[in-house]
C-alpha positions in Angstrom: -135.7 115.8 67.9 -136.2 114.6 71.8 -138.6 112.7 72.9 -139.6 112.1 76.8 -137.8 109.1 78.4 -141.3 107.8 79.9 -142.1 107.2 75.9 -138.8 105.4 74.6 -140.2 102.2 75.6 -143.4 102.9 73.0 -141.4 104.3 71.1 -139.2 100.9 70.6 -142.3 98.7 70.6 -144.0 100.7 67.9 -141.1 100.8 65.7 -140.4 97.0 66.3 -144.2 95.7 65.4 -144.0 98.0 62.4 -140.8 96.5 61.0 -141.3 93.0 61.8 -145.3 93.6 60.1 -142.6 94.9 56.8 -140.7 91.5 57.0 -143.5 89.4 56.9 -145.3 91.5 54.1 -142.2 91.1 52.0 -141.9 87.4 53.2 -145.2 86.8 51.8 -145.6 89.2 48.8 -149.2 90.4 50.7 -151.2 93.4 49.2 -153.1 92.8 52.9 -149.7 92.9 54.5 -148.2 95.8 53.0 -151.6 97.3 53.8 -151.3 96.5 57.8 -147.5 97.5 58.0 -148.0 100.9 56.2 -150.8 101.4 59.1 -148.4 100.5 62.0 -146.0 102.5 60.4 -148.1 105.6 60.6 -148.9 104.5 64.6 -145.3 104.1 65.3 -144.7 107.7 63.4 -147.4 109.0 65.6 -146.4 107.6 69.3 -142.8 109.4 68.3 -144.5 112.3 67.7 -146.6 112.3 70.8 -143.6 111.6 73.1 -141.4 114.3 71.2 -140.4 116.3 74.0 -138.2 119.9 72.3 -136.4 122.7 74.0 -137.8 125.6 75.0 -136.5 128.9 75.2 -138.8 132.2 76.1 -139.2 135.2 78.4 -137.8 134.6 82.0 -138.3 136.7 85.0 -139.0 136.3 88.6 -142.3 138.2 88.6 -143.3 136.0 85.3 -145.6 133.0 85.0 -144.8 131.0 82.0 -147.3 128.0 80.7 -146.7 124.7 82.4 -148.4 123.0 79.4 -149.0 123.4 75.6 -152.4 123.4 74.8 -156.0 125.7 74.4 -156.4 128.2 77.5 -160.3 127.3 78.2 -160.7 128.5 81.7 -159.9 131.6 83.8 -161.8 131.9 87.1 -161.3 132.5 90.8 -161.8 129.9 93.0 -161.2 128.8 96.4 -157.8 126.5 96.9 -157.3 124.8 100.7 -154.6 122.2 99.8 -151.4 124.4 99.5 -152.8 128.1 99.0 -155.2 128.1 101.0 -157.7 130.8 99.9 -158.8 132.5 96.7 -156.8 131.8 93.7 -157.3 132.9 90.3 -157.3 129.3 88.1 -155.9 128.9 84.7 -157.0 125.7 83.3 -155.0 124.5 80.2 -156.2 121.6 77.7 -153.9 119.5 76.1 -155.2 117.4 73.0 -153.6 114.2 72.0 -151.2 116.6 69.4 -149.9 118.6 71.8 -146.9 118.0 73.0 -147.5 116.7 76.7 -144.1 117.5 78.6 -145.1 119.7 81.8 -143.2 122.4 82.4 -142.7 124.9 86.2 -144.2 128.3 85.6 -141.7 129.9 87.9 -138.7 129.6 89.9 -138.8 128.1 93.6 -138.6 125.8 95.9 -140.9 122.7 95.8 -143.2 122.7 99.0 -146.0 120.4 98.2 -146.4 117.6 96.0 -149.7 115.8 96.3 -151.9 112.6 94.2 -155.6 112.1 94.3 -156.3 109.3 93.0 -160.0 110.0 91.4 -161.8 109.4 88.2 -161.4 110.1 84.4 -164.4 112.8 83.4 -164.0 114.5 80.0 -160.4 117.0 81.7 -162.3 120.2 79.8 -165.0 120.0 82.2 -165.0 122.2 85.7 -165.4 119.2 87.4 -162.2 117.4 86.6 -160.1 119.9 88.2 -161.9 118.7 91.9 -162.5 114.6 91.0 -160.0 113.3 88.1 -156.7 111.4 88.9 -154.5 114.4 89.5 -150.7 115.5 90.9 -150.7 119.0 92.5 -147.0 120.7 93.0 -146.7 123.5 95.3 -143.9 126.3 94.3 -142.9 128.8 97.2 -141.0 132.0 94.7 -139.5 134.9 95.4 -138.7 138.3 93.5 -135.1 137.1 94.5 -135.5 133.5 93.3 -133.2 133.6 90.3 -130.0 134.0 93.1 -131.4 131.8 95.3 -131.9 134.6 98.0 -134.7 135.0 99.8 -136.7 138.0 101.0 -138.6 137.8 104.2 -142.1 139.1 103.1 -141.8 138.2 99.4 -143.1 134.5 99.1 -145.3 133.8 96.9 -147.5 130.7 96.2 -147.8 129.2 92.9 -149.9 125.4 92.3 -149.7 123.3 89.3 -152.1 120.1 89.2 -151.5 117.8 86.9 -155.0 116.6 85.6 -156.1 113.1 83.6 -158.4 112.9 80.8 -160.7 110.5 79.4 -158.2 108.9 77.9 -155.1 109.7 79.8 -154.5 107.0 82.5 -150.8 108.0 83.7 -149.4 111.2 84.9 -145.6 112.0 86.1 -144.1 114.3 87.6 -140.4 114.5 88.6 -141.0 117.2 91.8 -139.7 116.3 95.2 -140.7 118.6 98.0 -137.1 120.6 99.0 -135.6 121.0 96.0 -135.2 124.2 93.5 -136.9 124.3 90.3 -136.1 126.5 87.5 -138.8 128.4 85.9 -139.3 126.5 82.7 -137.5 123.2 83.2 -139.8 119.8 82.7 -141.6 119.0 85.6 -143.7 115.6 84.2 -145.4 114.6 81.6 -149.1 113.3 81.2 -149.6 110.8 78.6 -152.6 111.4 76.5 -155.6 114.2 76.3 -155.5 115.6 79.6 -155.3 119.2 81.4 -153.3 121.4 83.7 -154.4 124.0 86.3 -152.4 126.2 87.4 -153.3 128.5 90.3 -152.1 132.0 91.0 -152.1 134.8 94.0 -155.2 136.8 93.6 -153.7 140.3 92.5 -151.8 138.7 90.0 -152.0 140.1 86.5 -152.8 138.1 84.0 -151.4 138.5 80.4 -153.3 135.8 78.8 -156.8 135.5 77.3 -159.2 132.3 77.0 -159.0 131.0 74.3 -155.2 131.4 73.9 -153.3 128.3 72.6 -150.3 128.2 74.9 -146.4 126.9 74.7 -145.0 125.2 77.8 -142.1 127.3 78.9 -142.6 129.8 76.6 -146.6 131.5 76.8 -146.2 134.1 79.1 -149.7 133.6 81.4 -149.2 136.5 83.6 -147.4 138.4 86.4 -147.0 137.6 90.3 -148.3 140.8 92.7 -145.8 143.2 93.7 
């Protein structure tokens, strides 16, 4: 199993607290003990299991729009969007839970042309509002049919936006994008550490594949097809 490199550091201190709570319960020959190092045993099982971060392997395609998140699918709408498309958008807004694994992941191929943090609030991430006033990282993908060569087609850009969005409970979001550089459609692009959401906004005309209520695999859900 892998596990995301921003959670090694929990990881370690997890695992440490729990053995060191075994030494002292065996040091003392304490039912109470025992009792509180089975417990942090179970936490430091758990923060492994939140940070695991696995391969993913699924349908791949320049036209394609893969999930950039595992989670519930709880929100398909068209909207306005005057950061990096500027104009109507059709929104698909993904919630993660605290089981889910939380390792973001690009929905396409291109090139990284916007990369943008609001710092905001922390409202309940399944709520409309939350995609306009939580904290939240927005990446910007320009893709082409002819992205998978690296070729590019005058006429054939498309605009793709993923935003990053925190929870209640989720106070730190990453993301790895620097504007310039080539992505590849389903490599990690961040991670968000506890309940939290992702948008992710398409090119009115696209179709789209997927239904609310969908429970969706980062890198693997296919969410829909880019217009022609």
């Amino acid at each position: 199993m892998n596990f995301a490199r921003e959670g090694l550091l929990f990881i370690a201190i997890a695992t440490a607290i729990a053995a060191a709570a075994f030494g002292l319960a065996v040091a003392r020959r304490s039912w109470g003990l025992w009792l509180a190092a089975f417990v942090l045993l179970l936490l430091a099982l758990w923060v492994a299991y939140f940070f695991r971060d696995p391969e993913r392997v699924g349908a791949r395609g320049p036209s394609l729009v893969v999930s950039p998140a595992d989670g519930k699918l709880i929100m398909i709408t068209e909207v306005d969007e005057p950061s990096f498309i500027k104009g109507r958008a059709m929104r698909l807004s993904i919630f993660m839970n605290v089981f889910n694994v939380h390792v973001n992941r690009y929905p396409v191929n291109g090139t990284v042309a916007y990369v943008h943090y609001n710092k905001g609030k922390f409202f309940n991430a399944s709520a409309e509002k939350s995609s306009l006033e939580n904290e939240q990282m927005s990446v910007g993908l320009e893709t082409t049919p002819a992205d998978s060569d690296r070729t590019t087609r005058v006429g054939d850009v498309q605009r793709v936006l993923v935003r990053q969005i925190a929870g209640l409970i989720a106070r730190r979001i990453v993301t790895y994008s620097k504007v310039g550089e080539h992505v590849k459609q389903g490599d990690r692009m961040g991670i968000i550490r506890f309940g939290s959401r992702v948008d992710v906004f398409l090119p009115v005309g696209s179709a789209i594949r997927a239904k609310l209520g969908d429970v969706t695999t980062a890198g693997v859900t296919v969410l829909g097809e880019l217009p022609h």
